[in-house]
TITI-262721 format. One line per field, with one value per residue (C-alpha): x, y, z; residue in three letters. Coordinates in steps of 0.5 Angstrom, whole numbers, plus 500, padded with zeros to 3 digits. Layout:
BEGIN
px = [X;...]
py = [Y;...]
pz = [Z;...]
res = [ala;...]
REM end
This chain:
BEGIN
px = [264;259;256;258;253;248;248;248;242;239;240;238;232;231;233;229;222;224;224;217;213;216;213;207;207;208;202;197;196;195;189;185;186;180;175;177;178;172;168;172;169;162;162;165;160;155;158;158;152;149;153;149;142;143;144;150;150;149;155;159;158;159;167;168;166;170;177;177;177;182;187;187;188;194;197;198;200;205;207;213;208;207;213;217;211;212;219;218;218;212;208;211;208;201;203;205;199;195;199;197;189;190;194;189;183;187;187;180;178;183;178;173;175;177;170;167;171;170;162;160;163;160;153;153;147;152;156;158;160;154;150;144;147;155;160;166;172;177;172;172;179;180;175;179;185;182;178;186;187;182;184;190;188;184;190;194;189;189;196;196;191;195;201;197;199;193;197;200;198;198;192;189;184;183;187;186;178;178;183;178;172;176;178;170;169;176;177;171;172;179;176;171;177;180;175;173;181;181;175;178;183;178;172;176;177;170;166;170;176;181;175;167;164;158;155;147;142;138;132;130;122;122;115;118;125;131;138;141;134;128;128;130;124;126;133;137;144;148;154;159;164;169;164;158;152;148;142;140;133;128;127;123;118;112;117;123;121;128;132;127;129;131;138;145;151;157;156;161;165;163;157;153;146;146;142;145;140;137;136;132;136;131;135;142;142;140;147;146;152;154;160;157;150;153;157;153;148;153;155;147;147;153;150;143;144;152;154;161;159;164;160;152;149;142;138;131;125;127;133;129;123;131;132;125;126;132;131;123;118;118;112;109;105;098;100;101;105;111;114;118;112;108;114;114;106;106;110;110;103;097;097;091;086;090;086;090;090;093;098;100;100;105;109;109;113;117;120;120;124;131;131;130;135;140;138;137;144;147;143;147;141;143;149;152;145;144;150;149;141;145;150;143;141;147;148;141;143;138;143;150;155;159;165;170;176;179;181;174;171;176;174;166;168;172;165;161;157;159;153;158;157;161;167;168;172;167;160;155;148;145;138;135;129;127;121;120;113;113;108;109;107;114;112;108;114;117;123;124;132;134;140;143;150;153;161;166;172;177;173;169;161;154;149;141;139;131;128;122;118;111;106;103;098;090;087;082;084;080;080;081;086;091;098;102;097;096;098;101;109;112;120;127;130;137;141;148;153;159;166;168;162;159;151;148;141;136;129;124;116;111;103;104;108;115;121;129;132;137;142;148;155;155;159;158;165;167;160;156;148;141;136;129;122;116;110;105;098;096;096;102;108;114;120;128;131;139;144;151;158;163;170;172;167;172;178;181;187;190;184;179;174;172;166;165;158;156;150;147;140;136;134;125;120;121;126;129;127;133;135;141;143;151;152;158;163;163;167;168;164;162;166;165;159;157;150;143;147;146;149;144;146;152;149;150;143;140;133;128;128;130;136;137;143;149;151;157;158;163;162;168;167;174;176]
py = [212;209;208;214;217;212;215;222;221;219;224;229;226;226;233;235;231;234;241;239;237;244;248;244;244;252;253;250;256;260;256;258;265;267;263;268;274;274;272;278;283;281;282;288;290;289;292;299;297;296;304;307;305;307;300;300;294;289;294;293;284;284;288;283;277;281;282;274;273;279;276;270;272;277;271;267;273;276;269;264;262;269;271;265;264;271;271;265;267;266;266;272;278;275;273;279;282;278;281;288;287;283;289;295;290;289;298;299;294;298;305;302;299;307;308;304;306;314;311;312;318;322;319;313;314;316;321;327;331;335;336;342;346;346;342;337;341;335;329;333;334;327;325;329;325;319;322;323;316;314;318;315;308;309;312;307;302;306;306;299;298;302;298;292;290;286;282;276;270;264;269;272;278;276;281;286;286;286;292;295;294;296;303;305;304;307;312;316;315;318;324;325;325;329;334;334;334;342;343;338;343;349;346;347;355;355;353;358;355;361;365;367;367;370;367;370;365;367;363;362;363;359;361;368;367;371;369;365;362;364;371;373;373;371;372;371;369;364;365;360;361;355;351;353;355;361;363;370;373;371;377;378;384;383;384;387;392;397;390;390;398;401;403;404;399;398;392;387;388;385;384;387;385;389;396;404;405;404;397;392;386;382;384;382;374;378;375;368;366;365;368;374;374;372;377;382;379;380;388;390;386;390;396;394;391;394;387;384;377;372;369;367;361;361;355;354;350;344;344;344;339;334;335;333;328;324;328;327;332;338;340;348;351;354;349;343;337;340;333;333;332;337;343;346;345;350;354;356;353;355;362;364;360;364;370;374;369;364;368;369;362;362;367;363;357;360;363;356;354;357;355;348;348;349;345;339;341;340;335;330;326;322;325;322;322;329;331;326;331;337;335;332;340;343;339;342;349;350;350;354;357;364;365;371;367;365;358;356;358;354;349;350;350;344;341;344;347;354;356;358;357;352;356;351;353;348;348;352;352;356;360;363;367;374;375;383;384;381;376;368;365;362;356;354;356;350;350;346;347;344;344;342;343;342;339;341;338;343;342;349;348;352;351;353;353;353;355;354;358;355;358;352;356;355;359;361;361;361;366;374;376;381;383;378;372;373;367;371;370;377;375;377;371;371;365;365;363;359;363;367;365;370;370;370;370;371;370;371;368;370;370;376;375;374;379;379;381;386;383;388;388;386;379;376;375;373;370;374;373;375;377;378;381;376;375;369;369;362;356;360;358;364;361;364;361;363;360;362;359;356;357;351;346;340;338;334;330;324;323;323;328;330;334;337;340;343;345;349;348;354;351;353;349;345;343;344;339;339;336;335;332;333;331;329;331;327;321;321;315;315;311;313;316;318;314;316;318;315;314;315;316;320;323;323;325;325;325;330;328;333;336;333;338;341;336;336;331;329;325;323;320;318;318]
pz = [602;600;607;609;603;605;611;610;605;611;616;612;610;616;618;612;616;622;619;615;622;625;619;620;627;626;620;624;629;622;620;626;624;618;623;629;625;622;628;631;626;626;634;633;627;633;639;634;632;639;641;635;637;645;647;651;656;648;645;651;651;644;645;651;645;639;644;646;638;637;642;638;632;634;639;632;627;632;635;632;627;624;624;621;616;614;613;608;601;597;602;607;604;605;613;614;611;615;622;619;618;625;629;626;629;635;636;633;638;644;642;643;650;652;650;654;660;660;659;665;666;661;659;665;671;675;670;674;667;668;674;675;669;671;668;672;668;672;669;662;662;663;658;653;654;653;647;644;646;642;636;637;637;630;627;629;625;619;619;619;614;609;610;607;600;598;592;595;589;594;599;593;593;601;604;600;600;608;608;604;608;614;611;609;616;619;615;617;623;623;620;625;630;626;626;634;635;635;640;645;646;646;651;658;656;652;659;663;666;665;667;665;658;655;650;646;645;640;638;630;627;621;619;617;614;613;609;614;617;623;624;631;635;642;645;653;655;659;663;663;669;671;669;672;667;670;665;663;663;656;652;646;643;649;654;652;647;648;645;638;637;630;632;628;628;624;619;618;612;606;608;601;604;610;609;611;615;622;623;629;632;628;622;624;620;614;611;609;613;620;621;618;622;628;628;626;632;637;635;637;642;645;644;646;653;655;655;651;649;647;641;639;639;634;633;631;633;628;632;638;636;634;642;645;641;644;652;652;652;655;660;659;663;660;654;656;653;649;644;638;634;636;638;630;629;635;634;627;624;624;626;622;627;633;637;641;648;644;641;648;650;644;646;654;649;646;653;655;650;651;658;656;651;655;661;656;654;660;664;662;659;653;652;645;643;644;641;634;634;635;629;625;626;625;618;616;619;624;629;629;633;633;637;637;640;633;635;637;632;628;631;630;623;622;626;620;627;624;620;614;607;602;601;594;588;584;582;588;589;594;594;600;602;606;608;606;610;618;616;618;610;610;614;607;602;598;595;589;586;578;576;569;568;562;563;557;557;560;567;565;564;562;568;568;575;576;582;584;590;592;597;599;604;604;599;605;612;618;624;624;618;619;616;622;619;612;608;602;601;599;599;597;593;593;589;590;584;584;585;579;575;570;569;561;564;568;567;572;571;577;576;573;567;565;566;565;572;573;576;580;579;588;591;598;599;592;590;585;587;584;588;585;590;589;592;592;594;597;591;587;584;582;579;577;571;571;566;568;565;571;569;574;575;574;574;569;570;567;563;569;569;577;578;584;587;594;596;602;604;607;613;612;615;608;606;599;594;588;582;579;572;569;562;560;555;548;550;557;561;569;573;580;582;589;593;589;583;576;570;563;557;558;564;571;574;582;582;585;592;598;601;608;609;607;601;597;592;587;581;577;569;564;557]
res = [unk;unk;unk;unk;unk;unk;unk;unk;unk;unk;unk;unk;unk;unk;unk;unk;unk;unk;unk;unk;unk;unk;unk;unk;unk;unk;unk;unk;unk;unk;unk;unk;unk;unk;unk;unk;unk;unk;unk;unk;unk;unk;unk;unk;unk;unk;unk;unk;unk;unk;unk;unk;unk;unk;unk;unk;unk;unk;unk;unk;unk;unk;unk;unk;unk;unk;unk;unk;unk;unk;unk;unk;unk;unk;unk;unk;unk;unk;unk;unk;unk;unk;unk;unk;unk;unk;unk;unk;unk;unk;unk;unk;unk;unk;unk;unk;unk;unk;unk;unk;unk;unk;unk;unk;unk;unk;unk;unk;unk;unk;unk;unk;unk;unk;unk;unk;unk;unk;unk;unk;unk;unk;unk;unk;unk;unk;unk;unk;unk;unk;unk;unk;unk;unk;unk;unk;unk;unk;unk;unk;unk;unk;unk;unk;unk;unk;unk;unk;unk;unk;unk;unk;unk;unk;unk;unk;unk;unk;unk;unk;unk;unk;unk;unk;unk;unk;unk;unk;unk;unk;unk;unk;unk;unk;unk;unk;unk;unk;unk;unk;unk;unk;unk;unk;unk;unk;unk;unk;unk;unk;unk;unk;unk;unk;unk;unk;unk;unk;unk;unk;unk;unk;unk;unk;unk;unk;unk;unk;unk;unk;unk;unk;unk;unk;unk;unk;unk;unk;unk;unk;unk;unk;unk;unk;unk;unk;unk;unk;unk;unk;unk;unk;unk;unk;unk;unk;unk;unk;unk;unk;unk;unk;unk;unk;unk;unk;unk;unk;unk;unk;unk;unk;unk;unk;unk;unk;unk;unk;unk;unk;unk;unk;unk;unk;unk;unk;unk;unk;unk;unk;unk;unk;unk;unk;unk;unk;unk;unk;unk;unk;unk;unk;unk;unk;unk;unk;unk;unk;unk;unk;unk;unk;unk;unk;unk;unk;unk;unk;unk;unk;unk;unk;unk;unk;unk;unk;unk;unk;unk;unk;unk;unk;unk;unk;unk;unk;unk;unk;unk;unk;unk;unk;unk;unk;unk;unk;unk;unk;unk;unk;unk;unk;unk;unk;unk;unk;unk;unk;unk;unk;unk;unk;unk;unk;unk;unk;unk;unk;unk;unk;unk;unk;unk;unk;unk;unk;unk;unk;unk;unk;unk;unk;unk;unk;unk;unk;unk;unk;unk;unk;unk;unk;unk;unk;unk;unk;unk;unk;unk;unk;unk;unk;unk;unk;unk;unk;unk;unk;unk;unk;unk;unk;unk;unk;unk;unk;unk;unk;unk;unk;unk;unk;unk;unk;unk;unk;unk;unk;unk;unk;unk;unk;unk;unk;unk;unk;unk;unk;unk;unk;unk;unk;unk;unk;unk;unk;unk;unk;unk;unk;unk;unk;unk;unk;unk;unk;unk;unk;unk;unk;unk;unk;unk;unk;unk;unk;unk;unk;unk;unk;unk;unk;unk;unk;unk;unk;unk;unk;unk;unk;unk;unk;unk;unk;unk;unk;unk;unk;unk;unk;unk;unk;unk;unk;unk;unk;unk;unk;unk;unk;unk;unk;unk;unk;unk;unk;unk;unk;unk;unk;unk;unk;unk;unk;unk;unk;unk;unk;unk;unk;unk;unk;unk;unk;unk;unk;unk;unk;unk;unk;unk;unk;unk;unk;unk;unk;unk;unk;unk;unk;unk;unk;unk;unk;unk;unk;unk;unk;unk;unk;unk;unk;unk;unk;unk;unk;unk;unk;unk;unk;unk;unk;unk;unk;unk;unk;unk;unk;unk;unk;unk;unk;unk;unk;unk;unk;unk;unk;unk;unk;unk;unk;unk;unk;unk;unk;unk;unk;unk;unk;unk;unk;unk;unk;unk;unk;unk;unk;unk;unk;unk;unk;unk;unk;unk;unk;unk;unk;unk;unk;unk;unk;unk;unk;unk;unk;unk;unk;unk;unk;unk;unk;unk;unk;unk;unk;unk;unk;unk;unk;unk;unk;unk;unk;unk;unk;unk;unk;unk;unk;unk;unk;unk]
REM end
């Protein structure tokens, strides 16, 4: 017996060495892993990095570095080693933590390789996506399989990451901040997607695959402003048939004078700013919204030229100027150089030292404009660059696209390239101006927009809105001086309210003196407004005081207070400068602010700085 024992003894000592030496040998594998992931992630970084800045060549060798790194990392974590290591207890949550981080590494190192792959299709020198303004629908519609299949690779990742526990005691707070880390960078990116899904489906038919569509161009002047932006002052049309691009003639008043006629057409419905009487064409984007002006736009010109077009695309010289500004410049008979330095200067500024010839030249550049629009559009140029300056531009609402095909428009909506205004529950801003006599002064206007806002702890709020218009003009001007020169800013101020927001005061201050303003009992589309008439010699300022309660400008749930703020630029040759301070109930304390906030006292404050585009913040303080 006791031999036997001795003997037992023995063989399972050394069963249990074996044992040890094979989870040894199994764990060795493992201890290359942070080293690859790592240096995975950093040439991953690069390669976005590298995309972002227009260097493919640099972005597609730093994805070839990250793969190698990638695969092996995912030869471990899905290997022997990983899987038996993470059916150990103690240390298996944290294995297979490990092999999540690695499996969403691993999809969003395979989006980008599809990415690389329909390159050369869609912006390469060889890319036949776009050639001599037609559309390759058979490459586009590849290119839409593959952008799914991107979207599906970054899904996958962040379903991955979701799926990391983050609290294994033995790897500490290791998975947790990498899982975090890639969420901040994965998140947007599948919001992205998300938001393009709709129009993938909506390309073919848009460009005229099941038949020709029709869409207006309308080119904006932001040196005489209405509601929704630049008056109207030059337009043409493009037909879009199979993917062949076929550009109509420009017309503006010079040449096409019957398009600029008074004449009567049904407004849209709810459309409280638009008059009774005859109108001009010019005076379609009266409405602050493009939903609402480009439908408008579409019915005058329905009646105007006999043509049924599908939607209208409006655009201003900002947008033009971002363009030149990844396409090069732009050459001008008569003109010269067009660059995206010099494009808004020469369109829109310096109108007093113009004489008639120059005004002329002018005119000559701004029917070059639009053809060039679209031809840098379709030219194949630049592609991703030329689609981030035309998402920049949409952002700052000088672009924006109407489409009456309802699921179109949808997915223009849900690309924020719809020109539409926030539709939020919560707190609102949005102040825009109308120039009443044709002049083109709005190039000086300055917009300065402060906001107070009192929280209560039920979530509702007591907000003073002060805007300031500023006529930064030359006191004295030089050339010939007539009403389309003249520097003096006469405009119609309009400051749309939060939904169900009742106004206490309205106080205007003008250099004539201090006045309460009668504020009527209209709403744009469930937003109460206040419109006050100013006008500015050169050198003066104007400013609108409002205080009016939000019943909901936060939520209050679980002793977090959540504040929510959109605002809508107006999209003037200066951009707004805004001012927002919230100061919070007794007791309550910031706890998440977004970038350029700062917590003061009880406040939560944005310092006075402009408005880059359309802006939603949301700002959170707890008990």
């Amino acid at each position: 017996m006791s031999y036997v024992r001795r003997h037992w003894l023995m063989f399972s000592l050394g069963v249990l060495g074996f044992l040890l030496v094979v989870l040894g040998l199994l764990a060795l594998p493992l201890r290359g892993v942070p080293a690859d992931a790592s240096a995975a992630q950093d040439e991953l970084t690069k390669s976005v990095t590298a995309l972002g800045e227009s260097q493919p060549d640099q972005g597609w060798k730093h994805l070839a570095k990250a793969r190698a790194h990638v695969d092996d990392v995912t030869a471990v974590t899905n290997g022997p080693s990983g899987w038996f290591w993470g059916l150990m207890p103690g240390v298996g949550s944290g294995v297979r933590d490990v092999r999540h981080l690695a499996s969403a590494m691993d999809d969003m190192t395979s989006a980008l390789e599809v990415a690389e792959e329909l390159y050369p299709e869609v912006s390469g020198e060889d890319s036949k996506l776009l050639d001599r303004g037609s559309v390759d629908l058979e490459v586009l519609e590849r290119a839409v399989v593959s952008m799914e299949q991107i979207g599906d690779r970054l899904r996958s990742a962040q379903d991955h990451l979701h799926e990391v526990d983050g609290t294994n005691s033995l790897v500490g707070a290791t998975t947790a901040e990498a899982r975090d880390s890639a969420l901040r960078k994965v998140d947007p990116a599948v919001a992205g997607f998300n938001r393009i899904e709709p129009l993938l489906g909506q390309m073919p038919d848009m460009l005229g695959k099941d038949g020709k569509r029709t869409y207006v161009v309308a080119l904006m002047n932001p040196a005489e402003m209405k509601f929704s932006g630049g008056s109207m002052l030059t337009f043409s049309h493009v037909d879009l048939d199979s993917g062949t691009l076929v550009r109509g003639r420009v017309r503006d008043v010079v040449t096409a004078p019957p398009l600029f006629k008074q004449f009567h057409w049904e407004p849209v419905e709810g459309n409280t700013f638009a008059t009774d009487g005859a109108r001009r064409i010019t005076h379609a984007n009266i409405a602050p919204s493009w939903p609402v002006a480009g439908e408008e736009t579409l019915r005058a010109w329905e009646i105007l030229t006999r043509m049924e077009p599908d939607g209208v695309i409006a655009l201003d010289v900002q947008a033009l100027a971002r363009l030149l500004d990844v396409t090069g410049p732009l050459e001008v008979e008569e003109v010269g150089t067009v660059t995206s330095a010099n494009l808004v200067q020469l369109t829109s500024g310096d109108y007093a030292r113009f004489s008639l010839e120059e005004q002329r030249k002018r005119k000559r550049l701004n029917k070059a404009l639009i053809p060039a629009f679209m031809d840098r559009i379709f030219s194949g140029v630049d592609f991703v660059g030329t689609m981030l300056a035309l998402n920049d531009s949409a952002k700052g609402r000088h672009l924006a696209l109407y489409l009456r095909d309802d699921d179109a428009q949808e997915a223009m909506a849900r690309l924020g390239f719809d020109g539409d205004l926030s539709d939020t529950d919560g707190d609102y801003v949005g102040v825009f101006t109308q120039n009443l006599v044709g002049s083109k002064a709005d190039y000086f206007q300055q917009k300065t927009l402060t906001s107070d806002v009192k929280l209560r702890g039920d979530g509702s709020a007591r907000v003073t809105l002060e805007v300031t218009l500023d006529n930064l003009g030359p006191a004295s001007m030089p050339g010939e001086m007539h009403a389309y020169t003249d520097p003096t800013l006469e405009v119609r101020l309009a400051a749309l309210l939060p939904k169900e927001a009742e106004l206490v005061e309205a106080i205007s201050s003008t250099p004539a003196g201090v006045e309460a303003v009668e504020v009527s009992d209209d709403d744009y589309f469930g937003r109460p407004f206040v419109t006050q008439d100013v006008r500015l010699t050169a050198g003066t300022a104007a400013g609108l005081r409002l205080t009016y309660e939000v019943p909901n400008a936060a939520v209050l749930k679980n002793g977090t207070l959540t504040y929510r703020l959109d605002v809508d630029p107006h999209p003037t040759v200066r951009p707004e400068n805004v001012k927002v301070t919230v100061r919070w109930p007794p007791g309550f304390t910031a706890t998440d602010l977004p970038e350029g906030w700062e917590s003061v006292k009880g406040t939560a404050r944005r310092k006075l700085a402009p408005l880059s585009g359309v802006s939603s913040w949301t700002l959170r303080a707890s008990q």
